[in-house]
VOGU-3710 file (C-alpha; in Angstrom, 3 decimals, decimal comma):
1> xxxxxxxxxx> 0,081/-24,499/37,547  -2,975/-26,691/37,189  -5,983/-27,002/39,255  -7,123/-30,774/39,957  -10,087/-31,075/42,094  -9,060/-33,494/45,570  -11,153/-34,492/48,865  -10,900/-32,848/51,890  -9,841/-35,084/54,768  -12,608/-36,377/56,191
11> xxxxxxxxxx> -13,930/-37,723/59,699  -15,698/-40,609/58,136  -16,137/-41,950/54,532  -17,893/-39,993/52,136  -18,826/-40,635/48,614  -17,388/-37,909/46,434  -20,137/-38,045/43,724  -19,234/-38,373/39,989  -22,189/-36,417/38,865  -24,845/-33,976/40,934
21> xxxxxxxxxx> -27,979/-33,026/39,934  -29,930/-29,920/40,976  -33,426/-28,680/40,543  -35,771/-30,514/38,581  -33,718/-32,260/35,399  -29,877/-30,445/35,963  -26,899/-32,633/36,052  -23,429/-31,524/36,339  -20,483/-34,184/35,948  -17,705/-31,913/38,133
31> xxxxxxxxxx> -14,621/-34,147/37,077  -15,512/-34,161/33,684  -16,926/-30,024/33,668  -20,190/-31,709/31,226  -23,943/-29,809/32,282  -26,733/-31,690/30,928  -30,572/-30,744/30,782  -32,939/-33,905/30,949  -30,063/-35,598/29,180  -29,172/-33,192/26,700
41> xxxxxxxxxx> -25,527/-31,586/27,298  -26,162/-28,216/27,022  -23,219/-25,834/25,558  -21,236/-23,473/27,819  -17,798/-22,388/27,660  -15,279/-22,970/29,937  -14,839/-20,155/32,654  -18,354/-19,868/33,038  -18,504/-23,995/33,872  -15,245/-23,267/36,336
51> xxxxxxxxxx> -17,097/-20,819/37,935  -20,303/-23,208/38,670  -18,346/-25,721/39,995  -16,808/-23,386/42,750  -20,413/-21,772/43,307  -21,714/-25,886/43,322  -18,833/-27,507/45,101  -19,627/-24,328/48,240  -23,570/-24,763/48,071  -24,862/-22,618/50,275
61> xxxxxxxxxx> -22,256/-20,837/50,929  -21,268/-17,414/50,052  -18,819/-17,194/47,177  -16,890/-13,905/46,736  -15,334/-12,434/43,567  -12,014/-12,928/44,960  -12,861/-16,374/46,239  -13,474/-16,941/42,381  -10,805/-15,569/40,711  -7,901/-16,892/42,701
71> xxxxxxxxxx> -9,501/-20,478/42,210  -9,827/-19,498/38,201  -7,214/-17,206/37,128  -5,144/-17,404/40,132  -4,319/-14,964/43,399  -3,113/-11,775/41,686  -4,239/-12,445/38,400  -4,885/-9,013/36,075  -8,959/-9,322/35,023  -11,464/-7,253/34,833
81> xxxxxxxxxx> -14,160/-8,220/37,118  -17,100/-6,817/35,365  -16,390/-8,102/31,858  -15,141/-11,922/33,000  -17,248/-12,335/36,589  -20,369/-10,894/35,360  -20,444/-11,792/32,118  -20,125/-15,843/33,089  -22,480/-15,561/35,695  -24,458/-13,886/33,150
91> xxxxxxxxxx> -23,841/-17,338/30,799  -24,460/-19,513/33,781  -28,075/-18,017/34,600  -28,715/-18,167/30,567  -28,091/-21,642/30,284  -30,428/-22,557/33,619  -32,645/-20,103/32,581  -32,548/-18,546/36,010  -33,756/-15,267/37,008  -31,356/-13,033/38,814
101> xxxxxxxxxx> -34,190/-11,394/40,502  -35,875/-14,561/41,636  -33,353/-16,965/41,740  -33,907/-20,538/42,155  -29,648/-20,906/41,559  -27,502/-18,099/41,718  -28,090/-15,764/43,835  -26,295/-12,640/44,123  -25,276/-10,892/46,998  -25,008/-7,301/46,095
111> xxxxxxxxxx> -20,641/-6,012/46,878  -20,076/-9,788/48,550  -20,200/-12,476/45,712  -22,326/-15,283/44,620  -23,865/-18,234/46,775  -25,554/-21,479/44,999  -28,671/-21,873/46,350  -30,304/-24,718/44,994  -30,479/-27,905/46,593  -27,861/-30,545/45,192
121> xxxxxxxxxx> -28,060/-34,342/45,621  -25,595/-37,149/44,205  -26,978/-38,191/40,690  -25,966/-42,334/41,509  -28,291/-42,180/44,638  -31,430/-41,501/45,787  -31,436/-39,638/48,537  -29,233/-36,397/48,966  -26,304/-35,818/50,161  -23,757/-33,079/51,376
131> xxxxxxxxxx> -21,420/-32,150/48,900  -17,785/-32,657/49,652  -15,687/-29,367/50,145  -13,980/-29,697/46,759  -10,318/-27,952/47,364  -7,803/-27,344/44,454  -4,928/-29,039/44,892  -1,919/-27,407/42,892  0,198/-29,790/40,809  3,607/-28,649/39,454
141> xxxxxxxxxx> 3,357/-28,826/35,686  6,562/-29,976/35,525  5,883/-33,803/37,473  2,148/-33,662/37,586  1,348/-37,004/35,191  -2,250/-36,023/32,898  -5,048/-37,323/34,125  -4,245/-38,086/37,956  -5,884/-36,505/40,799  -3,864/-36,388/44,130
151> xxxxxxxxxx> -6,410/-37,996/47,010  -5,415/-37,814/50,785  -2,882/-40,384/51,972  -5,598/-41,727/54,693  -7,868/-42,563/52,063  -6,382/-43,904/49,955  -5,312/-48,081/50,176  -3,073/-50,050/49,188  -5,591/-51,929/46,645  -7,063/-48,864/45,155
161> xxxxxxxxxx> -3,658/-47,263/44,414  -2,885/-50,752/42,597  -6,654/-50,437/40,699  -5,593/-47,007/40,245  -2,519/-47,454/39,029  -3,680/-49,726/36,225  -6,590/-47,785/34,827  -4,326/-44,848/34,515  -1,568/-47,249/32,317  -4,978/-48,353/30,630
171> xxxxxxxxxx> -5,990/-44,774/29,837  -2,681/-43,068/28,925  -2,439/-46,188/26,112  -6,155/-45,686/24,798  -5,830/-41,706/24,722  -2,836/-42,481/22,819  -4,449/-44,802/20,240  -7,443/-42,234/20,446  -5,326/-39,307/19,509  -3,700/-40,777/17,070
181> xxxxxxxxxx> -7,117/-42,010/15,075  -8,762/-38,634/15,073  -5,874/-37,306/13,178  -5,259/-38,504/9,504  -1,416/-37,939/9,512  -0,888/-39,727/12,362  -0,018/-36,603/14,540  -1,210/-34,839/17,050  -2,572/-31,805/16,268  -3,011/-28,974/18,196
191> xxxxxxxxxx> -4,285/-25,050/17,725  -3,207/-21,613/19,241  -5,825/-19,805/20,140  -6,080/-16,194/19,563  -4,169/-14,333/22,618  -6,597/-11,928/24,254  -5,528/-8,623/24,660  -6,005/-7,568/28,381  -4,785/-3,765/28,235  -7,984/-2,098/26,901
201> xxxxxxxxxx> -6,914/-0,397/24,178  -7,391/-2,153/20,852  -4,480/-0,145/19,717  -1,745/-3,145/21,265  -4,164/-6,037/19,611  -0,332/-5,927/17,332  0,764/-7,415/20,582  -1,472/-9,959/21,174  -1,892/-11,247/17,932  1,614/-11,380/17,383
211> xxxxxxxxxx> 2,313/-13,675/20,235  -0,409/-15,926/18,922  1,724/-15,933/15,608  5,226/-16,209/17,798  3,476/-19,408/19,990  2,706/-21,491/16,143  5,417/-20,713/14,995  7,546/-22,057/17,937  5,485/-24,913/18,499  5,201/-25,742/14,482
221> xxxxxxxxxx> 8,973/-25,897/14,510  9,420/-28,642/17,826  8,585/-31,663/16,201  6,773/-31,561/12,925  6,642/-35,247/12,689  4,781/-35,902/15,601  2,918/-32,620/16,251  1,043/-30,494/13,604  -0,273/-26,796/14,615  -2,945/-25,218/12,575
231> xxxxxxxxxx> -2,120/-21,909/10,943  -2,516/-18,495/11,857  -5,445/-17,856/9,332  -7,826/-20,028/10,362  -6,735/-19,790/14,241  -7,424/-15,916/14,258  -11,199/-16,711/12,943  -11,661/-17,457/16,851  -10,878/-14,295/17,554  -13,389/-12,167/19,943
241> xxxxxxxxxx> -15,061/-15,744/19,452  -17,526/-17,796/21,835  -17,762/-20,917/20,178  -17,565/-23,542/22,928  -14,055/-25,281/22,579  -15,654/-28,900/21,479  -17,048/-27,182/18,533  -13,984/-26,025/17,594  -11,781/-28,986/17,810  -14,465/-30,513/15,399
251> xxxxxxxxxx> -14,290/-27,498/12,753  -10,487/-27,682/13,214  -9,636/-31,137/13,482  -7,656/-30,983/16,963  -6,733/-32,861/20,418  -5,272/-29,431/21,901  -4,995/-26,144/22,134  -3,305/-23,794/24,032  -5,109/-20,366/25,009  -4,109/-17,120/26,623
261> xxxxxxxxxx> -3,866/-13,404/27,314  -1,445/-10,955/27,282  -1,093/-7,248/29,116  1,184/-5,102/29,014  1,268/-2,472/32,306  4,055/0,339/33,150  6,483/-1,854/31,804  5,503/-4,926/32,723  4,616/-7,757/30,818  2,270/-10,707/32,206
271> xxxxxxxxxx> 1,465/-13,613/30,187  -1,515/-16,299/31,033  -1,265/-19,565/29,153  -3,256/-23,077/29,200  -2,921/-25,913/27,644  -6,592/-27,852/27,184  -6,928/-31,379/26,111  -10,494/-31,224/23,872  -11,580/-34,832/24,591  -12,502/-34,302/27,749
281> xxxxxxxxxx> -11,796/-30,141/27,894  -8,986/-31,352/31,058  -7,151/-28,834/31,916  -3,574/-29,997/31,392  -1,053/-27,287/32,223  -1,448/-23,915/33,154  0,982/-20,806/34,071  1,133/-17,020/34,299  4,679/-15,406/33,735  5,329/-11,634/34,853
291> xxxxxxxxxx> 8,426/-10,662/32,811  9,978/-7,593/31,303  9,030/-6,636/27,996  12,440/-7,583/26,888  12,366/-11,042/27,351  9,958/-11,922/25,465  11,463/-14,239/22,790  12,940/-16,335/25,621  9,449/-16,502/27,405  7,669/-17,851/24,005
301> xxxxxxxxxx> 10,592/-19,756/24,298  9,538/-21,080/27,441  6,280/-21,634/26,879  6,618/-23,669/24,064  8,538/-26,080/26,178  7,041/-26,958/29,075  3,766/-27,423/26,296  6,009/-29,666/24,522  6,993/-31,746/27,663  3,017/-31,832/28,694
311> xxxxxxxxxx> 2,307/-33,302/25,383  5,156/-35,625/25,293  4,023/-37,206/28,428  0,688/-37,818/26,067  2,022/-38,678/22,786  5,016/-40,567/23,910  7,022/-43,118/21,846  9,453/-40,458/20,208  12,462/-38,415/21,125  12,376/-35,872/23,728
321> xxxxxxxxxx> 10,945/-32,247/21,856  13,028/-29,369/22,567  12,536/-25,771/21,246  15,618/-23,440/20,649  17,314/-21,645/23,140  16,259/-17,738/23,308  17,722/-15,529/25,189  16,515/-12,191/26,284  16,517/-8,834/24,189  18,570/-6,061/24,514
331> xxxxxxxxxx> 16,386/-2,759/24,865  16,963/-1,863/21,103  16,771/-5,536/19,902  13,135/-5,712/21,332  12,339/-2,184/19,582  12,926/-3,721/16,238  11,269/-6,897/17,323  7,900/-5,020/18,217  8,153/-3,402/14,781  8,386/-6,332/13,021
341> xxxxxxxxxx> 5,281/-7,935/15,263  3,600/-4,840/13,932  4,898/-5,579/10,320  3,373/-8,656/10,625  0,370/-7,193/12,070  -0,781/-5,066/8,771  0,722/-7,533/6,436  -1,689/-10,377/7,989  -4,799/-7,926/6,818  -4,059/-8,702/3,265
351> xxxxxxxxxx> -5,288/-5,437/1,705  -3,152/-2,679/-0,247  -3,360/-0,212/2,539  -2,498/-3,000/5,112  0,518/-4,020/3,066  1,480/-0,294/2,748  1,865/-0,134/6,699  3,808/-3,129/6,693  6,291/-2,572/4,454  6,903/0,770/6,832
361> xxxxxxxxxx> 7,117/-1,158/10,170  9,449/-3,381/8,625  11,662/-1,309/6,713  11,929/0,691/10,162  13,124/-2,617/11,658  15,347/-2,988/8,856  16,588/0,561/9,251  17,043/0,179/13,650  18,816/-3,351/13,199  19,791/-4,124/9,439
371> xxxxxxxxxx> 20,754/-7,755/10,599  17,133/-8,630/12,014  16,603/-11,733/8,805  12,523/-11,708/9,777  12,220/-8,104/9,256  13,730/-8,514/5,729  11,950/-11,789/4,662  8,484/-9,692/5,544  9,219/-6,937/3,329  10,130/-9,315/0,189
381> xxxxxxxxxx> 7,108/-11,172/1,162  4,696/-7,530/1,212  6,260/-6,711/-2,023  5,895/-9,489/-3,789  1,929/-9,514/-2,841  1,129/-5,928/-3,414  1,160/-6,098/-7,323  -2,161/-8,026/-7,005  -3,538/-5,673/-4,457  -2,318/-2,224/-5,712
391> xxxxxxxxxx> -2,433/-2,874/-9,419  1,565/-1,342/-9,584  3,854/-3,104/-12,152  5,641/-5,659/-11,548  8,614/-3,835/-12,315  8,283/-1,878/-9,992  7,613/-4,181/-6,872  9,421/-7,484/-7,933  13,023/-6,251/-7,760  12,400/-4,584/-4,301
401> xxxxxxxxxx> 11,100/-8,058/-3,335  13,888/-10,135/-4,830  17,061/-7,712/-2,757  14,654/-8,070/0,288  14,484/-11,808/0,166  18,165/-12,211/-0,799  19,190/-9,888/2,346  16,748/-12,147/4,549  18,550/-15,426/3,803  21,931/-14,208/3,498
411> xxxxxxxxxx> 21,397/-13,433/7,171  19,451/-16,421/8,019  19,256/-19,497/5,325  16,956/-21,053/7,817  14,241/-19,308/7,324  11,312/-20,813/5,668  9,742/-16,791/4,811  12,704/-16,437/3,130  12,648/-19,042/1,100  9,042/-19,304/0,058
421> xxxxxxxxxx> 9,579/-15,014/-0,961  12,210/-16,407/-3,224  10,331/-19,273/-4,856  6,886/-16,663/-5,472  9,628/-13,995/-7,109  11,353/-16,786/-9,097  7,736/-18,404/-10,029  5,658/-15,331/-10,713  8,011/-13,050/-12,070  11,396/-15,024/-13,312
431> xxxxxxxxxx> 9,050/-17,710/-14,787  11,750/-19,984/-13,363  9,968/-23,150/-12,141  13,519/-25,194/-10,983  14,129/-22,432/-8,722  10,956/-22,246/-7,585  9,948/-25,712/-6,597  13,512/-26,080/-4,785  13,307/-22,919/-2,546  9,545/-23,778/-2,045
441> xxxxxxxxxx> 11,042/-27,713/-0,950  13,083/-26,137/1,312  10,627/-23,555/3,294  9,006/-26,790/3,832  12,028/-28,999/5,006  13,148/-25,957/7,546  8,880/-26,112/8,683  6,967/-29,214/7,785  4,110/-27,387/9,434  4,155/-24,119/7,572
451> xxxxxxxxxx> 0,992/-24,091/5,509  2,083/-21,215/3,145  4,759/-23,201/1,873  2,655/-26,536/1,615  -0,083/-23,723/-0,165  1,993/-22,384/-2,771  4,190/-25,593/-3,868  0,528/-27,155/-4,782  0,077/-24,205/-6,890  3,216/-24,336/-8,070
461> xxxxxxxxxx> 2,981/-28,288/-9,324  -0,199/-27,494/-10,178  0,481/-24,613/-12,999  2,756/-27,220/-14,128  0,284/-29,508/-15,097  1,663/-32,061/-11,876  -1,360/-32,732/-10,091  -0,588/-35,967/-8,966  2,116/-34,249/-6,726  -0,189/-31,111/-6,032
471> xxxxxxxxxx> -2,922/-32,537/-4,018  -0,704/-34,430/-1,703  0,658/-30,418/-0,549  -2,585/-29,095/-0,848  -4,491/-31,625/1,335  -1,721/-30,662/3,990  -2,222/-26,943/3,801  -5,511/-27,420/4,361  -5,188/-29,672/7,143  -2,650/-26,682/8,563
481> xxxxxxxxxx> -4,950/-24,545/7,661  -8,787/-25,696/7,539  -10,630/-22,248/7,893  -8,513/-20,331/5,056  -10,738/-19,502/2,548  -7,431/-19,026/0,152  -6,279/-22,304/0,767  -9,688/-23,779/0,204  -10,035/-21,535/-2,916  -6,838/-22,691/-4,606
491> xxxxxxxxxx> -7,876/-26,023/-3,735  -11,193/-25,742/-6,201  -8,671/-23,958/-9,120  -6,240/-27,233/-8,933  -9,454/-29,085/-9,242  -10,571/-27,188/-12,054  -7,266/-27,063/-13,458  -7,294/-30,739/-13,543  -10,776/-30,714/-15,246  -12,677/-32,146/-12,335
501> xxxxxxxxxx> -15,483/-29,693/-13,034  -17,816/-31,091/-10,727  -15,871/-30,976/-7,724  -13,945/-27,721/-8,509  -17,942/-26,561/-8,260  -18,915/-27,852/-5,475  -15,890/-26,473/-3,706  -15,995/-22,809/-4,932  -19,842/-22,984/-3,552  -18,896/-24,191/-0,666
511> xxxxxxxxxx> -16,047/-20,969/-0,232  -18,786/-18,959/-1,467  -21,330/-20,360/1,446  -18,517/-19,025/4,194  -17,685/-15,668/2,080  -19,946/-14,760/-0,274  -17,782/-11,518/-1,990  -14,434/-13,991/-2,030  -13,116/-12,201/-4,682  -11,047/-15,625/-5,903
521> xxxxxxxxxx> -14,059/-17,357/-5,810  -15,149/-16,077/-9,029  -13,620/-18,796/-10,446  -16,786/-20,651/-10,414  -18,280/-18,439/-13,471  -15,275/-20,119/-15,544  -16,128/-23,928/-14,104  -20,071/-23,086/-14,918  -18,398/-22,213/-18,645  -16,666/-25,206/-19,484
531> xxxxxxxxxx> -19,654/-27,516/-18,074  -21,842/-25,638/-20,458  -23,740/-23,833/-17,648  -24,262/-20,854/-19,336  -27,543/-19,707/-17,275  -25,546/-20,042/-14,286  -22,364/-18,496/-15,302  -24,367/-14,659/-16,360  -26,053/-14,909/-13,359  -23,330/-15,029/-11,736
541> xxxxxxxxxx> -21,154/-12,939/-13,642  -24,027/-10,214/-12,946  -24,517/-10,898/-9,535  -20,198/-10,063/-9,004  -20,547/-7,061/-11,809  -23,216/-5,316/-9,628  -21,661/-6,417/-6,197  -18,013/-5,057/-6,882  -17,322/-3,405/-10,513  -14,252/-4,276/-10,491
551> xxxxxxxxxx> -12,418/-4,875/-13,942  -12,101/-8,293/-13,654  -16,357/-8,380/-13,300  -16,466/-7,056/-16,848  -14,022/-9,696/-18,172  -15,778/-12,519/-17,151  -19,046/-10,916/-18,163  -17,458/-10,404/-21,737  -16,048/-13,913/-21,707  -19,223/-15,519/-20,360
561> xxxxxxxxxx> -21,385/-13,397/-22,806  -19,164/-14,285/-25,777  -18,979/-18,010/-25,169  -23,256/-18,893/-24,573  -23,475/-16,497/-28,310  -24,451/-12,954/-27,201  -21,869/-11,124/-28,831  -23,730/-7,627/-28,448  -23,365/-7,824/-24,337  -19,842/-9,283/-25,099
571> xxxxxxxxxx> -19,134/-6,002/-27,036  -20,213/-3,773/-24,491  -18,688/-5,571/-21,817  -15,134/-4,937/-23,613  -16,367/-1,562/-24,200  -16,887/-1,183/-20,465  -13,251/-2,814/-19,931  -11,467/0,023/-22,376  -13,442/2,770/-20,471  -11,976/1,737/-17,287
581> xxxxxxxxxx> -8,379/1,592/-19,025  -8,631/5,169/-19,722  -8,466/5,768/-16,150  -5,982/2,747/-14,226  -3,739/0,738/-14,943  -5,554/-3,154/-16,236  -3,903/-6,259/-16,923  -3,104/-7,083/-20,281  -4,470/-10,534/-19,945  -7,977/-9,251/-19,220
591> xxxxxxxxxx> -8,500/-7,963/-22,622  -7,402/-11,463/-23,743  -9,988/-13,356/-21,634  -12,716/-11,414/-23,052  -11,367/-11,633/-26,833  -11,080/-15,413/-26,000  -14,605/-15,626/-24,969  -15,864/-13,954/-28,363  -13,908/-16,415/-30,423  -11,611/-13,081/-31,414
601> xxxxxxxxxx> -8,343/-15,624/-31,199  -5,843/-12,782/-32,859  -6,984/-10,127/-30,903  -6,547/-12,185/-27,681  -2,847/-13,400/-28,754  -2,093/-9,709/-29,028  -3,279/-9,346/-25,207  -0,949/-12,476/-24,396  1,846/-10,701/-25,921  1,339/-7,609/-24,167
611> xxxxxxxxxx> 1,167/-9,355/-20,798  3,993/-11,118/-21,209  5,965/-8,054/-22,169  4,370/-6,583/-19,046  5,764/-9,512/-16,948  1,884/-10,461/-15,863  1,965/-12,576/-13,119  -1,416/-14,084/-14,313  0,600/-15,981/-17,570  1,500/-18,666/-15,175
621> xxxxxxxxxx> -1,445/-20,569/-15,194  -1,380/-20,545/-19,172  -0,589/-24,231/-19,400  -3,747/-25,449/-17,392  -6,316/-23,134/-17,799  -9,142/-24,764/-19,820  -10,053/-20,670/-20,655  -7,341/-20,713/-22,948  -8,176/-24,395/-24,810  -9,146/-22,667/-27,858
631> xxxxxxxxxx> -5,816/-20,651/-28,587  -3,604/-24,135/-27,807  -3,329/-25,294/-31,713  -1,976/-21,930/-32,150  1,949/-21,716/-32,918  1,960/-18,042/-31,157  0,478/-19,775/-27,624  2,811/-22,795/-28,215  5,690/-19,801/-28,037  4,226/-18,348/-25,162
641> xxxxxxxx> 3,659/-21,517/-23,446  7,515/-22,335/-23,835  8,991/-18,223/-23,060  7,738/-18,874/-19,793  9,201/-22,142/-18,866  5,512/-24,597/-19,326  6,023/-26,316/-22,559  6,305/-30,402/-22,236
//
């Protein structure tokens, strides 16, 4: 349901003003929900802005908290009056700079509410005027056209409603053309918002954040062609967030997003969900669904929609979108499905331990319903990521991966996590780059919108030596995707893979800048290298060797040593490296790097060797890596190069 604000019926004309102004330099455009100071728009968030125009639109009047949070959140709603009410009244007083114990706006009347006290006159005239009684009128999502408020019958004429109806074909065809300019692919594009978690207990944020991940997924599958939704990674950045919602359609490149909460109560499930136009922050659509736990798939079903028919009525000049049909769970099909949300959960931390828990929740989803395709494609896709996070062969992990993914699509072939878990396996560890680009071309057929897939085909062209075709993918993960600080990453190694050593610079700064202990980052002490920056690359090496100690710290302080001519720190930076062997388990290759860097070329072929014996993941970017330049007239590297599928 949606809230348009209409005119009470009147006894004579009055003048509903665009724009008030209050005390000495406020004014407050109602319709448009914009407060400006002497000119100046000042930022506040939405609820707190709601909640001043119900406090403005009753001046005088006495405002109480239930008053507010029917108009708001609706009669019935589940909120927590303290934390919401308070806190934007709290925002509201901030932003006026008013005093709640001598208030010249909002005062509050201790167990009642809130009245406005100010006085307010129309910002087109000159001398004040009563302000309307501003009543929500409720429009059906379902017929309500964007954009048109609902006046009474007796006011409105016959020539207006003609007027009217021609600015409104006007706007729908500008916001169209608008919409379509602000995004570079043409589409629409629109961004998920975290899910807030209204049960109080941190413990079911699983919950929440999985239906943020359930509501992309659904709505990145309706009609890729037309509508693009940003990815989970940079979406969940927002999480626990205040930015004001214009801010964030700027940093994510969005018309819409949709935002919610979620609680969970003796059983019962109720879902809030909006859908916000950013131009004008318009409140397009709105709902709240109270549903059993068990139909959840068929309510995110739902949702996505009625979302999709509020944005076709925008977009227009396409086929009617239609999700998939999903139909309620069975008590021990939802079971497995809230184990896999929590799979998904822990995975999404991207850590060892985090990738330990996953692989439990999902295997126990595996283990309650051994047809569930999602569970399976999750554990191939935690296995074949936990070699670089728990240092375990790949041995070890890789074939686990490989069964998992194979299960996963021989249950479901249309399932882009399948896929892109058999393309890493078959890239990574079979070294077989066919395989790999064709399962990675098909994640991203089933989901044009899936930024993983887009993501790891650019590296995949990439390590190939195909840049041409790499930035192309890479440009749209990261317009899937613009706060992932992978994606951005990868996109400074294909530029340094390509030898655009400038660039590849700039960009690893500007990772650095957002994160400055990205561990992927370091990749800018090997850029520094081959520009000849050999001040820059030790400082940085020692700035990462005494932030982390981590082996890999020691290899590039033994490369970067070895290359600018002080052999003596190279030495005991290898010397360093074999220490920590002693103890774990290191990559073959790192050895090699370091041996590379002191000109040692036999003792780094060994390394290569060793690592390839060892199935190192880290061979694949032999081809392209300007680290490895000075081994290439070698005949050994040239048989390297072709073992694992890179030669010309």
């Amino acid at each position: 349901m949606l809230l348009f604000w209409g005119v009470a019926v009147a006894s004579e004309p009055v003048r509903i003003p665009g724009s008030i102004r209050f005390g000495e330099d406020f004014e407050f455009d109602i319709h448009a929900y914009r407060l400006r100071r002497s000119g100046r728009i000042l930022k506040l968030e939405r609820i707190p802005t709601e909640i001043l125009a119900v406090l403005v639109e009753q001046q005088g009047q006495l405002v109480s908290r239930e008053q507010i949070v029917e108009r708001i959140w609706g009669k019935g709603a589940f909120l927590d009056t303290d934390n919401s009410i308070n806190g934007a009244i709290r925002k509201v007083r901030q932003v006026l700079k008013d005093d709640p114990e001598q208030p010249r706006f909002i005062q509050t009347v201790t167990g009642k509410g809130y009245r406005f006290i100010a006085s307010v006159t129309n910002a087109d005239l000159p001398r004040p005027v009563a302000v309307p009684n501003l009543r929500p009128v409720v429009v059906s999502s379902r017929t309500a056209k964007p954009g048109v408020r609902r006046w009474p019958v007796l006011l409105v004429l016959l020539g207006i409603a003609i007027v009217l109806i021609a600015v409104l074909g006007l706007y729908l065809r500008r916001s169209h053309s608008q919409v379509r300019a602000l995004s570079p692919s043409g589409r629409v594009m629109l961004a998920v918002l975290p899910f807030e978690n209204l049960t109080g207990d941190p413990s079911q944020d699983y919950f929440s954040d999985g239906m943020t991940e359930e509501m992309i997924a659904q709505l990145g599958n309706l009609d890729p062609q037309h509508l693009g939704v940003i990815a989970r990674t940079s979406v969940m950045q927002y999480k626990h967030n205040t930015k004001p919602l214009d801010q964030i359609g700027r940093e994510l490149g969005i018309q819409y997003t949709l935002e919610g909460s979620v609680r969970r109560d003796s059983g019962k499930l109720r879902i809030t969900a909006q859908l916000i136009q950013l131009r004008d922050q318009t409140h397009l659509w709105a709902r709240r669904y109270d549903r059993e736990p068990g139909n959840l798939l068929a309510l995110q079903g739902e949702i996505a929609q009625e979302i999709a028919d509020e944005i076709q009525l925008r977009i227009g000049g396409h086929e009617q979108i239609s999700s998939a049909e999903q139909h309620p769970l069975s008590p021990k099909a939802s079971e497995t499905y809230e184990l896999y949300l929590k799979g998904r959960y822990f995975s999404n931390k991207r850590t060892m331990q985090g990738l330990q828990q996953a692989i439990e929740y999902f295997q126990q989803a595996v283990d309650k319903d051994p047809a569930y395709a999602r569970a399976y494609a999750g554990l191939a896709e935690a296995y074949a990521l936990m070699g670089g996070y728990s240092g375990s062969p790949p041995t070890e992990l890789m074939p686990k991966a490989r069964a998992a993914a194979q299960r996963a699509l021989e249950l479901d072939e249309r399932l882009p996590e399948g896929h892109t878990a058999r393309a890493v396996i078959a890239q990574t560890y079979d070294w077989d780059w066919p395989t790999a680009e064709k399962e990675y071309q098909r994640a991203i057929q089933l989901n044009p919108n899936y930024a993983t897939g887009h993501h790891w085909y650019a590296e995949c062209l990439a390590l190939q030596g195909r840049f041409d075709e790499a930035f192309p993918q890479i440009e749209s993960a990261r317009q899937l995707d613009p706060l992932s600080l992978i994606i951005a990453t990868d996109y400074g190694a294909i530029l340094y893979f390509s030898r655009q050593y400038d660039r590849a610079i700039e960009q690893f700064r500007g990772v650095l800048e957002m994160e400055p202990n990205f561990p992927r980052a370091q990749m800018l002490i090997a850029a520094y290298v081959q520009k000849g920056m050999f001040a820059e690359a030790l400082a940085e090496a020692e700035a990462w060797r005494r932030r982390d100690h981590l082996p890999w710290s020691w290899v590039m302080a033994a490369y970067v040593s070895g290359r600018s001519g002080n052999q003596t720190k190279a030495k005991l930076a290898v010397e360093q490296l074999q220490r920590l062997g002693r103890y774990r388990e290191l990559d073959p290759l790192s050895f090699a790097v370091a041996y590379i860097g002191m000109g040692e070329n036999d003792q780094a072929l060994l390394g290569l060797e060793k690592a390839y014996r060892e199935h190192s993941s880290s061979l694949t970017a032999l081809k392209v890596d300007p680290i490895y330049d000075p081994l290439r007239g070698e005949p050994r590297f040239q048989e390297l190069v072709r073992r694992i599928g890179l030669a010309q």
